[in-house]
C-alpha positions in Angstrom: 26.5 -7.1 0.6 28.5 -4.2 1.8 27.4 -0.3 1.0 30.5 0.9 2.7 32.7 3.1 0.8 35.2 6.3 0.8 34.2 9.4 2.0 35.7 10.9 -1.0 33.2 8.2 -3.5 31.5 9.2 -6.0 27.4 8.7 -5.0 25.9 5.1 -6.1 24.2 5.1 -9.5 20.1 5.4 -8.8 18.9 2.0 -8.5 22.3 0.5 -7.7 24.2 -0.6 -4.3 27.9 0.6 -2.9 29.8 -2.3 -2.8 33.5 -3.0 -1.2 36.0 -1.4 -3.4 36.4 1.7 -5.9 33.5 1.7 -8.6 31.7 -1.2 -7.8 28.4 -1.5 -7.7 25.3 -4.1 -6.8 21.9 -4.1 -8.5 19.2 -6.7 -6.7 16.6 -7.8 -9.1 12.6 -7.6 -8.5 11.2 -11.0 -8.0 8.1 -11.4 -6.2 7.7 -14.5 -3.9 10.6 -15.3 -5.5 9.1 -16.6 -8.9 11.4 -16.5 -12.2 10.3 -16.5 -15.9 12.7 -18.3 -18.5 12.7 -14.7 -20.3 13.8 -13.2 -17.2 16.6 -15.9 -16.9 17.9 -15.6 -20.2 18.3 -11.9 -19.8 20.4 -12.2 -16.6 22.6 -14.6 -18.1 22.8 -11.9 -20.9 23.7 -9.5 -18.5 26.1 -11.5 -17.1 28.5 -12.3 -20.2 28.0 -9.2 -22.0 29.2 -6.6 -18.7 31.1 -9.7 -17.3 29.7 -9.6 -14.2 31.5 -11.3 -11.4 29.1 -12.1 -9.2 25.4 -13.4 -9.7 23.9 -15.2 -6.3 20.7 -15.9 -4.9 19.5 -13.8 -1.9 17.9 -15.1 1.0 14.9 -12.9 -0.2 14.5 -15.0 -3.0 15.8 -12.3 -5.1 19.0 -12.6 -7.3 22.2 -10.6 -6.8 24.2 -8.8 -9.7 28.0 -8.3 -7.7 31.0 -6.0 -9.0 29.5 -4.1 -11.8 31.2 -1.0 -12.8 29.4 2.6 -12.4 29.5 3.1 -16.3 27.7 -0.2 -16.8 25.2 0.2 -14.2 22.4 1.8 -16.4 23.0 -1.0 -19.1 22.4 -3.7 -17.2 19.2 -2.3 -15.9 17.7 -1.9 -19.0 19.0 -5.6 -20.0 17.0 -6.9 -16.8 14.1 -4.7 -17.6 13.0 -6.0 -13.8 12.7 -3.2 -11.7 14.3 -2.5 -8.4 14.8 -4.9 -5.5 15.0 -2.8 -2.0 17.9 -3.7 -0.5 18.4 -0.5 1.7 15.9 1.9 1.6 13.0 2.0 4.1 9.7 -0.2 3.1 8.5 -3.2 2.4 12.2 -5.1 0.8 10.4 -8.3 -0.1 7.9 -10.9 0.2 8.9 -14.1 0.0 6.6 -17.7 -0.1 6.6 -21.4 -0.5 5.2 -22.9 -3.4 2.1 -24.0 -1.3 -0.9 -25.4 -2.8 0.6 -24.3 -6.3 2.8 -27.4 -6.4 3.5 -28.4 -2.8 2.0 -31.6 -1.3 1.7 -30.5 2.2 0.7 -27.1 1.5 -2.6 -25.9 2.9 -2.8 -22.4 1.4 -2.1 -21.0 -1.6 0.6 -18.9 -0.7 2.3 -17.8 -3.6 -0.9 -16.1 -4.8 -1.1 -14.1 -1.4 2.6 -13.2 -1.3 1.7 -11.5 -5.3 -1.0 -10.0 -3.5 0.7 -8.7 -0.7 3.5 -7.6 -2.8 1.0 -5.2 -5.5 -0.6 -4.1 -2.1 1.9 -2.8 0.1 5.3 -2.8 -2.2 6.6 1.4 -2.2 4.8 1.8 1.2 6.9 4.4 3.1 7.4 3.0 6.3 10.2 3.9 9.4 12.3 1.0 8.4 12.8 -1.4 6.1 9.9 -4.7 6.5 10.1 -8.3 4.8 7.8 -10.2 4.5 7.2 -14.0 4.9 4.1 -16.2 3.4 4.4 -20.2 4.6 1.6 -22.1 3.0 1.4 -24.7 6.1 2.5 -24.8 9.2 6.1 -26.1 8.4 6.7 -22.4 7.6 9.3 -23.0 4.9 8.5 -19.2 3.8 10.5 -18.4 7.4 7.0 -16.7 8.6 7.8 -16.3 12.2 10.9 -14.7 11.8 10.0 -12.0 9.3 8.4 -8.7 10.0 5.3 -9.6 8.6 4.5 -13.5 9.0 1.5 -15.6 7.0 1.1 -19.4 7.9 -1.5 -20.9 6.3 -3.7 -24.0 7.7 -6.3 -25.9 7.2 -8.3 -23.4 9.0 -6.9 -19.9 7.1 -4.3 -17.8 7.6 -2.6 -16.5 10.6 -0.9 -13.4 10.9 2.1 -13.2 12.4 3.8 -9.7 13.8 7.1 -8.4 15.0 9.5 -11.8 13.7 13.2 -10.9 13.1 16.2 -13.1 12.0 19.1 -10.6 12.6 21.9 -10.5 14.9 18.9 -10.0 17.6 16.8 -12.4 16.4 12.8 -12.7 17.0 10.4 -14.6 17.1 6.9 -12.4 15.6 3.8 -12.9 17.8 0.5 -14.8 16.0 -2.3 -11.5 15.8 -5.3 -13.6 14.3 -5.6 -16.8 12.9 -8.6 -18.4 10.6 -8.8 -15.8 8.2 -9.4 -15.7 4.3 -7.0 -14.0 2.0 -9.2 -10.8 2.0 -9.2 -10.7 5.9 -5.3 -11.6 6.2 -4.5 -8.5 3.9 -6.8 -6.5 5.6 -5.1 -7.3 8.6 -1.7 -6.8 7.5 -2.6 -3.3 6.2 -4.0 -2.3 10.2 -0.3 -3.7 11.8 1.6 -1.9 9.0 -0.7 1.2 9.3 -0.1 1.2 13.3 3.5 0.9 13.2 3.7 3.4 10.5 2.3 6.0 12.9 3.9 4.7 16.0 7.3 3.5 15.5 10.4 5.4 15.4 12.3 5.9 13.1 14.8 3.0 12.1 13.3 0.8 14.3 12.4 -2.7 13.0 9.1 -4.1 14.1 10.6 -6.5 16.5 11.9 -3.7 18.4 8.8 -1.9 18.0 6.9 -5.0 19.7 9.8 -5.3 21.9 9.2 -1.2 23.7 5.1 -1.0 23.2 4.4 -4.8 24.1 2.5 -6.9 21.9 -0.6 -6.6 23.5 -0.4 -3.2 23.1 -0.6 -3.6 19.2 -3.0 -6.2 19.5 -5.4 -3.5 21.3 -4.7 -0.8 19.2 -5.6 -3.1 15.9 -9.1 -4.3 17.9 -7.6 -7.8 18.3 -8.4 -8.5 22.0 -10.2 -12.2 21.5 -6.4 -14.8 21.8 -4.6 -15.2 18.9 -6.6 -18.3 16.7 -9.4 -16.6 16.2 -10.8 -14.0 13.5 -10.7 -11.3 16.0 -12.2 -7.7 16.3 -12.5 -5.6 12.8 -10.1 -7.0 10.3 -11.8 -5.3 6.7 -10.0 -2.2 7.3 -8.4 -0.6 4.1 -4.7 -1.3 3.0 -2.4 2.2 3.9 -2.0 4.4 1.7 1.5 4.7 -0.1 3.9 7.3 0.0 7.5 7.8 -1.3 9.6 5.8 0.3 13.2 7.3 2.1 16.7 5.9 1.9 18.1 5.2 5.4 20.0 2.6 7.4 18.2 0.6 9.7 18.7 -0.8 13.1 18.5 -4.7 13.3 
């Protein structure tokens, strides 16, 4: 999904991507771990035929795609989706993405799609120095891509572990494990500390992998009270969520 264009182009409708090419545009839809109502896919396929979209594809967020829609039709088919905005650019949280795991799948462990909506009402509009996704795995298989995401959850038999600093760019990561046999409550907890920390410490544009990469990721584990090795429920993990704060528009480095 290209946002480059003409220095002489108009700006990008609010709430709508720059694509490749004069007066084309992308929207990316809101889904939350990826989970799709049949009112929500009737009124994309609305969408579709009525502004004769081009394009419609899946993401690998588990979001869905609207490609090549003119600037005039922009506001229209938002307020046919009616879904709200996927980040696709801007600094924050972009998406949280899960498995089905003990919701429907038989070697899930954890019920992951109910944390990923959690995490997701938490921490979605957090502003943070770049953009963060989000991956919840409901066993150890990790079909929800945990390790290489910003933020990682693999559940077990045991609880969750959290998993920091993943990245599946063109420099690709792999996120370290902070705690493992936690509840849901403790896991959130947990997830607010990391973002909190690298809120406050990272620079900006730089992705949490190459924020583990320059401080050392037993320098985060200190500074979260997570000294005992990664397995255990270690040091104070009941701390509040962060609070939110507008989030800003930037590039950000991979």
């Amino acid at each position: 999904m290209s946002i480059i264009r003409k220095d002489n182009a108009q700006p990008a409708p609010k709430g709508a991507i720059a694509q490749r090419g004069a007066d084309s545009y992308a929207i990316v839809t809101r889904l939350p771990s990826g989970i799709i109502s049949a009112d929500q896919l009737e009124s994309l396929a609305q969408a579709i035929r009525k502004y004769d979209i081009p394009i419609a594809k899946l993401t690998s967020g588990q979001r869905v795609a609207l490609l090549g829609i003119k600037g005039e039709d922009v506001p229209g088919v938002q307020s046919c989706l009616s879904m709200g905005e996927g980040r696709a650019v801007k600094h924050g949280m972009h998406y949280v993405q899960a498995c089905p795991g003990t919701a429907a799948c038989g070697y899930g462990q954890q019920d992951s799609l109910s944390l990923g909506a959690r995490l997701e009402a938490l921490f979605s509009g957090l502003d943070l120095p770049a953009k963060v996704k989000v991956g919840v795995s409901g066993c150890p298989m990790c079909c929800g891509e945990s390790y290489v995401r910003d933020i990682g959850l693999v559940g077990r038999k045991s609880g969750w572990t959290v998993v920091f600093g993943g990245n599946a760019g063109g420099r690709p990561r792999v996120g370290d494990e902070l705690a493992g046999g936690l509840d849901a409550d403790q896991a959130l907890h947990l997830v607010g500390k990391a973002l909190e920390h690298y809120r406050a410490n990272a620079k900006p544009c730089q992705r949490t992998a190459r924020f583990v990469e320059a401080r050392g990721i037993e320098s985060v584990r200190a500074a979260l009270g997570l000294e005992q090795p990664p397995g255990n429920v270690s040091g104070n993990v009941s701390g509040k969520p962060p609070a939110k704060t507008a989030a800003k528009p930037a590039p950000s480095e991979g």
